[in-house]
N, C-alpha and C positions, 0 to 999 in steps of 0.2 A: 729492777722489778717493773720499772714504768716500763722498759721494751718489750718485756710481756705481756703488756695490757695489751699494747698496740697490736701485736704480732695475730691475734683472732680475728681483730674486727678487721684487719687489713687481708686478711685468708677469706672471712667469711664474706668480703664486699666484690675480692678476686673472684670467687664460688659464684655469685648471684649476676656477676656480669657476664662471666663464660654462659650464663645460662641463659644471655640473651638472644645471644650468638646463633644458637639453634641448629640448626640438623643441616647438611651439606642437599645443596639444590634438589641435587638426585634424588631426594626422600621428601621433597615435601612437594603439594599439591598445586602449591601459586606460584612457580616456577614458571616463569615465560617460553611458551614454545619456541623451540629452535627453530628455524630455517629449513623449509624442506623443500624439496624440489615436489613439482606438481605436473600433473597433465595434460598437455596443451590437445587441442583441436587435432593437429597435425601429427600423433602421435609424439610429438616428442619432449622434452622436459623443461620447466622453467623456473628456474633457480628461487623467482620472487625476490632476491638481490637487489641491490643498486648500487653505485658509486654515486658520490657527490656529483662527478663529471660528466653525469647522465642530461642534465639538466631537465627533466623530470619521472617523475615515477607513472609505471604505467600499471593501471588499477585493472582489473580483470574482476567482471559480475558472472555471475551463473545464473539464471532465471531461466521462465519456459521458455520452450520453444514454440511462439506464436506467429504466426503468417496468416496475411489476409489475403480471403478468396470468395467466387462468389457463395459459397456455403453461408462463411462468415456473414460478407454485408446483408444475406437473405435472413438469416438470424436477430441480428443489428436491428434490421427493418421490422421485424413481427415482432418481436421485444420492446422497440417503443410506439408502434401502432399501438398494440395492448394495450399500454402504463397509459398511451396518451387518452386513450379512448377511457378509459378507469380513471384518470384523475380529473378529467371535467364531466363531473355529476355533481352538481350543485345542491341536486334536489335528493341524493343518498344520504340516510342516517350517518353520522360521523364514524361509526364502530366501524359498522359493513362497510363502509369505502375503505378506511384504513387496511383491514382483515384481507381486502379483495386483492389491494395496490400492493400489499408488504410485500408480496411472494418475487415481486419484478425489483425489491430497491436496493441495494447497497445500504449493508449493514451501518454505515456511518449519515445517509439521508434517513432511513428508517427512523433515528431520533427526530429528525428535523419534521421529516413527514406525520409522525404522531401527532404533532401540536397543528396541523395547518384544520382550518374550517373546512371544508366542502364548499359549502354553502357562501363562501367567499370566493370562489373559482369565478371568474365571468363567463367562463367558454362554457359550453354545453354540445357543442359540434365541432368535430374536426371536416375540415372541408377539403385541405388538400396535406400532403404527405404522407411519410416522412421523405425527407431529403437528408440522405446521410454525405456527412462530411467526415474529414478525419486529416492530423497534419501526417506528412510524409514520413514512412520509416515509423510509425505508429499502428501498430494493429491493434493496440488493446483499447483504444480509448474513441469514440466516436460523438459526434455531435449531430443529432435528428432534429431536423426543422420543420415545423411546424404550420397552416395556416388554419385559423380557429374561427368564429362567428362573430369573436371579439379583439382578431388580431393575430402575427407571429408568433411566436413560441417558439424554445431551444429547449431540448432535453440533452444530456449529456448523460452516456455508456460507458461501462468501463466492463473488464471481462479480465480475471487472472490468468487463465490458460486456455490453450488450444479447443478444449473442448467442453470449457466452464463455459455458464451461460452468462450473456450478457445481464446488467443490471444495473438500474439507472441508478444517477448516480446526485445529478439535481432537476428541475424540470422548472422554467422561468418566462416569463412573457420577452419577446425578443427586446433587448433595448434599441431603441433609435438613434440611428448615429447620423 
């Protein structure tokens, strides 16, 4: 009689662990993608494989296709002429400067630029620039130099694609090295 006691609870505890077990790969959703082959540049296919004996794995990005020309640096140029010429107003109401500047800044300086005074700006004239710079093999990101009535100045562009607009991205009195 006592192996009959046992005989349920040991069927009913078999029953609830089979049910953990769950459904075969093929049918459920968080299934790890296989390995597929992809399309290279050159038409032809790339497994995305490795061996151990690789000695390392070679990572492939996809992003735009950006190149710099003179279109670009003349863009570059009138993009931080404007911000630079809009952000030293000293003497502009706080709203209206900000309202005026937002349309040039990158959505991540926009926070930063909210908070800055005007009227804490020392510059009020740009006197000579911009001078654009930029590191090699970089088209999207630009550095505009500045000379003001109170000094250098660096503004710093960035642009996501080929025919996005530039947009500044910070705007700083040059440091002294």
């Amino acid at each position: 009689m006592r192996k009959l006691a046992v005989f349920p609870a040991l069927m009913a505890g078999t029953l609830l662990l089979g049910g953990c077990v769950g459904e075969p790969a093929s049918n459920t959703a968080s299934a790890p993608p296989a390995a597929s082959a992809t399309a290279t540049p050159g038409g032809g296919e790339a497994s995305g494989e490795h061996s151990v004996d690789d000695g390392h794995a070679t990572e492939h990005y996809e992003g735009p296709n950006v190149t710099w020309d003179a279109s670009s640096e003349a863009r570059a140029r009138e993009t931080a002429a404007k911000a630079m010429k809009l952000f030293g107003r000293p003497d502009v109401p706080e709203t209206t400067w900000f309202a005026e500047l937002e349309p040039l800044l990158a959505i991540e300086y926009k926070e930063d630029a909210r908070y800055i005074d005007p009227a804490r700006i020392p510059y009020s004239t740009v006197t000579d620039g911009p001078s654009i710079s930029r590191e090699a093999q970089n088209p999207m990101t630009v550095t505009a130099s500045f000379y003001t009535n109170e000094g250098p100045w660096d503004m710093m562009l960035h642009r996501i694609g080929q025919d996005d607009p530039w947009l500044v991205t910070s705007i700083s009195p040059k440091v002294a090295q």
